[in-house]
C-alpha positions in Angstrom: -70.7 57.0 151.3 -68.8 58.9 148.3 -66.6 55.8 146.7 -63.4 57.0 144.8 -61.4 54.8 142.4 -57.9 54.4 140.8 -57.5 56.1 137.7 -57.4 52.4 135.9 -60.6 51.8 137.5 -61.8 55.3 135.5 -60.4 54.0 132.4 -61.8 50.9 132.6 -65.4 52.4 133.4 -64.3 54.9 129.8 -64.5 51.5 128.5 -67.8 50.7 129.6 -69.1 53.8 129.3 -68.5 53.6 124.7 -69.6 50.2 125.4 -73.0 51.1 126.4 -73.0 50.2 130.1 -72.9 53.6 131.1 -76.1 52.8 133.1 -75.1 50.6 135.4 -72.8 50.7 138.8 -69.5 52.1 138.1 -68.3 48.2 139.9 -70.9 46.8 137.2 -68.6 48.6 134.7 -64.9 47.7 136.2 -66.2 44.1 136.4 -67.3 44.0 132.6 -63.9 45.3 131.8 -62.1 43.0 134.0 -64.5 40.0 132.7 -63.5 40.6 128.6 -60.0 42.5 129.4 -58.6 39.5 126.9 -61.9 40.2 124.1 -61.8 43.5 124.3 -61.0 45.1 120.6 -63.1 42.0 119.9 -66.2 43.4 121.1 -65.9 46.7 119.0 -69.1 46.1 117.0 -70.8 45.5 119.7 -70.2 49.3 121.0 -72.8 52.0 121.4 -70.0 54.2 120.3 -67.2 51.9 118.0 -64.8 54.9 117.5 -64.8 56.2 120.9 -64.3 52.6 122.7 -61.7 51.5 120.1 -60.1 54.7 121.8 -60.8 53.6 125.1 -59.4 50.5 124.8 -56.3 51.6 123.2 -55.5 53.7 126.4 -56.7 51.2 128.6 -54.5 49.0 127.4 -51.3 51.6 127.5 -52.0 52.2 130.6 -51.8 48.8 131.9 -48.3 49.0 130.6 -47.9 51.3 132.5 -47.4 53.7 129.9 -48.4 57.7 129.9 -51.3 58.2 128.1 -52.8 61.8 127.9 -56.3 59.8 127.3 -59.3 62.1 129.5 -62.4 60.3 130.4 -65.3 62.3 130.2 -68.4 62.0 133.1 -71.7 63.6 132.4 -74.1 65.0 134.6 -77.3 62.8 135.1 -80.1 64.6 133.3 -78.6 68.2 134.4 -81.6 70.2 133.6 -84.0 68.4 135.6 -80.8 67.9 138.0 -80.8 71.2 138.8 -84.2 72.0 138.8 -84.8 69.2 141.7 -81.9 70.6 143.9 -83.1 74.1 143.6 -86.7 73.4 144.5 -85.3 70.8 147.0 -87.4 68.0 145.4 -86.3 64.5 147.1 -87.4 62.4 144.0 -85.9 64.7 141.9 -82.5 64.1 143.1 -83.2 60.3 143.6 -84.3 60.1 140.2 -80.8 61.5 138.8 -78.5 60.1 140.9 -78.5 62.5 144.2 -79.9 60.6 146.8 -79.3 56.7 146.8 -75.1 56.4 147.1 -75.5 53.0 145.7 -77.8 53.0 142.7 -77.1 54.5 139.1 -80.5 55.8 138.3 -81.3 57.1 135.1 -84.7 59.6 135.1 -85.8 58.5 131.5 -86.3 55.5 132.6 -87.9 55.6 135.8 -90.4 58.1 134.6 -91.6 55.7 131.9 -91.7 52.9 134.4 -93.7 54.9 136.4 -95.7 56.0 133.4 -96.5 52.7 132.4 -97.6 51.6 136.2 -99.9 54.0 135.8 -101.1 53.1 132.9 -101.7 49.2 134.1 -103.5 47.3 131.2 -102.7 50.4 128.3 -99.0 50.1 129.2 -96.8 51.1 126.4 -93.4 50.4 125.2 -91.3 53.8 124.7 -88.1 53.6 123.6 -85.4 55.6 126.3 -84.9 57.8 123.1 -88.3 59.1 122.7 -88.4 59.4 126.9 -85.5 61.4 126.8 -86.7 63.5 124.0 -90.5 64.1 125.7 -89.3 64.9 129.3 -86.4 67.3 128.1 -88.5 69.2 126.7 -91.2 69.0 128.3 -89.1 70.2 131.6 -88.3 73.3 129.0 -91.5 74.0 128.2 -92.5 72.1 125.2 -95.4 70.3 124.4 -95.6 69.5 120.8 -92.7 66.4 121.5 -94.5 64.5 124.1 -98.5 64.9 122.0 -95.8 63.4 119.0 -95.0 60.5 120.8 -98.0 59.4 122.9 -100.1 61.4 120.7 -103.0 64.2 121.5 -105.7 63.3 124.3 -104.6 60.3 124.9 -104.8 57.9 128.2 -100.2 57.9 127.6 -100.4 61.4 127.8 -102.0 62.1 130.3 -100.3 59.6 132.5 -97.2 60.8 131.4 -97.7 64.3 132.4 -98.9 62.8 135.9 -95.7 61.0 135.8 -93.8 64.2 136.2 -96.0 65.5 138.6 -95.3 62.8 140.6 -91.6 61.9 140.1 -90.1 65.4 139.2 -92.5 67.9 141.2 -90.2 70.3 142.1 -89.3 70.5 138.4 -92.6 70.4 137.1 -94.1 73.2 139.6 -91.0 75.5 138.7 -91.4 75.0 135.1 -95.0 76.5 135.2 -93.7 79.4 137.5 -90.8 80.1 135.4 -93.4 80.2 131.9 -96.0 82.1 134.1 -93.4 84.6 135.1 -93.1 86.0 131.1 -93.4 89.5 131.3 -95.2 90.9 128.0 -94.3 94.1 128.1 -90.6 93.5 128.3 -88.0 93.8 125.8 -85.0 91.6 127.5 -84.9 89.8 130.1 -82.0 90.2 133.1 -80.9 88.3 135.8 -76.9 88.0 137.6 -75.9 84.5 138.9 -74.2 84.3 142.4 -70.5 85.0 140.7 -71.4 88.1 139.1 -72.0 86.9 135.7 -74.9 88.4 133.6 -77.7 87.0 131.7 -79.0 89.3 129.3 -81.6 87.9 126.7 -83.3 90.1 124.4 -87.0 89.7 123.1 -86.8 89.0 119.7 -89.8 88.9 118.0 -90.0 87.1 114.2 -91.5 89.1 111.8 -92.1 88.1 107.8 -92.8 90.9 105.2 -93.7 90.1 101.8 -91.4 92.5 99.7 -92.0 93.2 95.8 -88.8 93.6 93.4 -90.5 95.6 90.3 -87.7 94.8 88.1 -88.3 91.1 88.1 -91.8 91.0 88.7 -91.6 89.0 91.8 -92.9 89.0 95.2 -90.9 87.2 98.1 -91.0 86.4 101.5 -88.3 88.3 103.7 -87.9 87.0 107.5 -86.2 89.5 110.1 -86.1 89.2 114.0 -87.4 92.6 115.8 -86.3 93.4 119.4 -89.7 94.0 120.8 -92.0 92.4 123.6 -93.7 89.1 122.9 -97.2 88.5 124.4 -96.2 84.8 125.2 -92.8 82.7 125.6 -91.8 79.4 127.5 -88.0 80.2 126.9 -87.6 81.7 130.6 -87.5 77.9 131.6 -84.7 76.9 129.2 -83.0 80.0 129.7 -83.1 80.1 133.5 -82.0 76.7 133.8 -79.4 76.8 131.6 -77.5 79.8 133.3 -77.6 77.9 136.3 -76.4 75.1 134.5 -73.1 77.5 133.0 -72.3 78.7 136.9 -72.2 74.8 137.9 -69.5 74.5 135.1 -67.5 78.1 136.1 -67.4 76.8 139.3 -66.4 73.2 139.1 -63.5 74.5 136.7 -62.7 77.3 139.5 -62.5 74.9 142.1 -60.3 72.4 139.8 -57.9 74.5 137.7 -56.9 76.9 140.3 -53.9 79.2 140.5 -52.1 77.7 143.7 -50.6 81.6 144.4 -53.8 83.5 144.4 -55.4 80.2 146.6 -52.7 80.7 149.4 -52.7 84.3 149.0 -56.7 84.4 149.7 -56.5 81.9 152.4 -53.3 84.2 154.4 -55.5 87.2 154.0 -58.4 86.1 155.1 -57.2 84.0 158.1 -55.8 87.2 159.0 -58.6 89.7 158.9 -61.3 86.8 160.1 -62.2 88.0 163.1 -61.5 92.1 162.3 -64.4 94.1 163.2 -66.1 94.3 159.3 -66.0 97.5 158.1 -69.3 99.3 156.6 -67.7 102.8 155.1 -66.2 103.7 152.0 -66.9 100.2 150.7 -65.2 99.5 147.4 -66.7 99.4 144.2 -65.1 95.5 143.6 -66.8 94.0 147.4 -70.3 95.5 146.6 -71.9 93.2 144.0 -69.9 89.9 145.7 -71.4 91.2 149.5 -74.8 91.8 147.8 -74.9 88.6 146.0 -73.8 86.4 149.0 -76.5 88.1 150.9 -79.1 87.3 148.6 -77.7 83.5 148.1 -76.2 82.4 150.6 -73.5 81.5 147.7 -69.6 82.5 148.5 -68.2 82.0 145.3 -64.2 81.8 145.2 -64.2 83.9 141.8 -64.1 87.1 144.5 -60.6 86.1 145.6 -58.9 88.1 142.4 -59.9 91.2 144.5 -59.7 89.8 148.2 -56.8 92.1 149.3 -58.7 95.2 148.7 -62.2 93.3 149.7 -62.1 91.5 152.7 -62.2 93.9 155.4 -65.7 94.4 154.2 -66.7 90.9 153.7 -69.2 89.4 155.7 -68.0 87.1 158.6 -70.0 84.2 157.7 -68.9 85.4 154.2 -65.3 85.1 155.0 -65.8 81.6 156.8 -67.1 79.9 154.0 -64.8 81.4 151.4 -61.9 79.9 154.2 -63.5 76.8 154.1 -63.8 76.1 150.4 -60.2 77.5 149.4 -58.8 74.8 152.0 -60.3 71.9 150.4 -59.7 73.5 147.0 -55.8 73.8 148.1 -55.9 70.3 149.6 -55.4 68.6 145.9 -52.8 69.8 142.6 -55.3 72.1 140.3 -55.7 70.6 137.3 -57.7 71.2 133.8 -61.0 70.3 133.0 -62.5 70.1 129.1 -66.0 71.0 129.6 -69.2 70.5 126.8 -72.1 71.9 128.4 -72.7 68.9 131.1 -69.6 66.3 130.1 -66.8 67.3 132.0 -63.2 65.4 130.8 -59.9 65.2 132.6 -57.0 62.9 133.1 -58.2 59.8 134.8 -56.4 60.3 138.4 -58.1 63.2 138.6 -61.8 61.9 138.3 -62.0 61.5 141.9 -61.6 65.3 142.5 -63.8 66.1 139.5 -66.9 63.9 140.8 -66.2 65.7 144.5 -66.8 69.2 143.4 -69.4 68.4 141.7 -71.7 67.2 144.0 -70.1 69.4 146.7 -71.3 72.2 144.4 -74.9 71.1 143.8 -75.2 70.4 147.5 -74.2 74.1 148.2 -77.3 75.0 145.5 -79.5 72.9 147.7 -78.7 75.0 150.8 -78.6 78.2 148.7 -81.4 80.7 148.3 -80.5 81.2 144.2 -84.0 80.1 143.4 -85.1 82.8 145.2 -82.8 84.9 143.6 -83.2 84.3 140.3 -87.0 84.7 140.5 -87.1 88.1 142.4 -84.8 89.3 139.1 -86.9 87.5 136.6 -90.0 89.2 138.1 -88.7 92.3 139.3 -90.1 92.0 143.0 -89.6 90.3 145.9 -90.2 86.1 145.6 -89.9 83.5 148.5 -90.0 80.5 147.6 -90.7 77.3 150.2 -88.8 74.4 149.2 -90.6 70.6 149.2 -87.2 69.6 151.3 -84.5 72.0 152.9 -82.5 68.7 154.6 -81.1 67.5 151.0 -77.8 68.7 150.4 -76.3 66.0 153.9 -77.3 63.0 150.9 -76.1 64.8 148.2 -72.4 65.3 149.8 -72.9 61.3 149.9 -74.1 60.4 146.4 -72.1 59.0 143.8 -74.0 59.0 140.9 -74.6 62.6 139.9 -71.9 62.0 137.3 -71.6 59.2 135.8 
């Protein structure tokens, strides 16, 4: 069940969070607070982060003055990449492995893969530092393999069970990693792909060429690097890249859904209410509905970013379409819009308003996990036709019920 709490409850997990405690349950965190409320600038050099939980603690303690404090506490996703690469692919222990599945339990993936890692291992087990974990899977997940060979070193029994380890506890990620490098085209020069709210992704290929270049006058020969737009035989930046964009529409979104203009909401929600069940039209179809009909249809994904046009759009909307554009605009409506400060995965705002924030969030992701942008992304990346069979299509129910996928 999704758990909300006050906005002192968010400060005091702010707290908790500079502290270092930003692993455990958020009631772990409250508690803690609660527990030292009369040590608590005390306890400052005791802080993962000093500066930011002297902060936190100043504004903690305004507000139990019941003073205004303009004071945002920042929540960040739970390993987004990997994240998103579970809910996508529709891996289970993905998502339980970043805080998707078990309402309950803070999990943090670094962790659990290295205590899988060293099950594995049995007698060999070794000690890696959350640090180092964090490094190898990132990039691994990305494509690297340099950082993982630096920490367990090359050919080696911790290699190898590490790379099992995300086989086994991130297979969804794993598998789409390898499809995503396998998928490098070398014979193009960019690669393309639009994300269900009509935003581009255009990446050249730049290719890193050094010249050695003589200057007579002085007698010396140098080394001059320039980056060529031209095709590249091999890459693994596909992953990265693909990831990532998904990773920038979770953020448009979530600050769509939150900082809303309360006019164009009502207006969309009138106008389509009103043209719900008129007969869709086919003809003369404006330039403005194509690309937001033809993504939907190749999604599944009805992003609200379309209602700027929906007076001149919706007779030619899909009715599915137009039900689940109705359906997220009267949630969306249902709380005060409000602004978010966004850094990549962190998302801050005031503290009443973390409730909302951590709603849309998974709300969003669980909409991915229904979607067919996978799909999507890959028929563009590829340039033909991709289906793609998901390990689970029954995850997004126990995502709408997680509370850990920001934390």
């Amino acid at each position: 069940m999704f758990k909300e709490y006050t906005g002192i409850e968010y400060l005091a997990i702010d707290v908790a969070n500079a502290k270092g405690l930003d692993k455990k349950e958020f009631e772990t965190r409250i508690q803690w607070v609660k527990d030292n409320q009369h040590q608590l600038m005390d306890l400052v050099n005791q802080a993962d982060e000093p500066i930011l939980y002297t902060k936190a603690v100043n504004h903690f303690h305004k507000a139990l003055k019941g003073l205004p404090t303009g004071h945002t506490v920042a929540l960040d996703a739970v390993c987004s990449g990997l994240q998103l690469m579970s809910v996508m692919t529709g891996c289970k222990s993905g998502c339980e492995i970043t805080g998707l599945i078990d309402p309950n339990k803070r999990v943090d993936a670094y962790t659990e893969v290295t205590k899988y890692m060293n099950e594995l291992l049995g007698d060999e087990a070794v000690e890696v530092d959350r640090k180092d974990a964090k490094a190898s899977i990132m990039t691994s997940l990305y494509g690297s393999k340099a950082k993982p060979i630096k920490i367990f070193g090359e050919d080696t029994h911790q290699l190898e069970a590490f790379y099992q380890a995300l086989e086994d506890k991130c297979e969804g990620a794993y598998t789409l990693l390898n499809e995503l490098i396998d998928a490098w085209d070398r014979s193009k020069t960019f690669n393309h792909w639009v994300l269900p709210d009509g935003y581009n992704v255009y990446i050249p290929v730049m290719q890193s060429i050094t010249d050695r270049v003589k200057i007579e006058e002085l007698d010396y020969t140098m080394s001059v690097q320039t980056h060529v737009n031209k095709p590249l035989d091999y890459s693994v930046s596909l992953a990265a890249n693909a990831v990532h964009s998904v990773d920038a529409y979770v953020l448009r979104s979530l600050v769509r859904r939150c900082n809303y203009s309360p006019k164009q909401v009502n207006n969309a929600i009138q106008v389509i209410e009103e043209a719900l069940f008129n007969e869709t039209s086919i003809e003369n179809i404006p330039e403005e509905a194509i690309m937001p009909i033809h993504l939907y249809l190749k999604t599944g994904l009805a992003d609200i970013v379309c209602i700027k046009d929906i007076n001149n759009i919706v007779d030619y909307l899909p009715f599915s379409m137009k039900q689940k554009l109705l359906v997220t605009l009267k949630e969306v409506i249902k709380y005060p819009p409000f602004e978010v400060i966004t850094i990549h995965d962190s998302f801050a705002v005031l503290p009443n308003n973390c409730n909302r924030l951590r709603y849309w969030y998974k709300e969003i992701l669980a909409e991915l996990a229904e979607s067919n942008i996978l799909e999507h992304l890959l028929s563009q990346i590829m340039v033909e036709d991709i289906k793609y069979n998901k390990l689970d299509n029954n995850l997004a129910p126990l995502i709408r019920n997680s509370n850990y996928g920001l934390c």
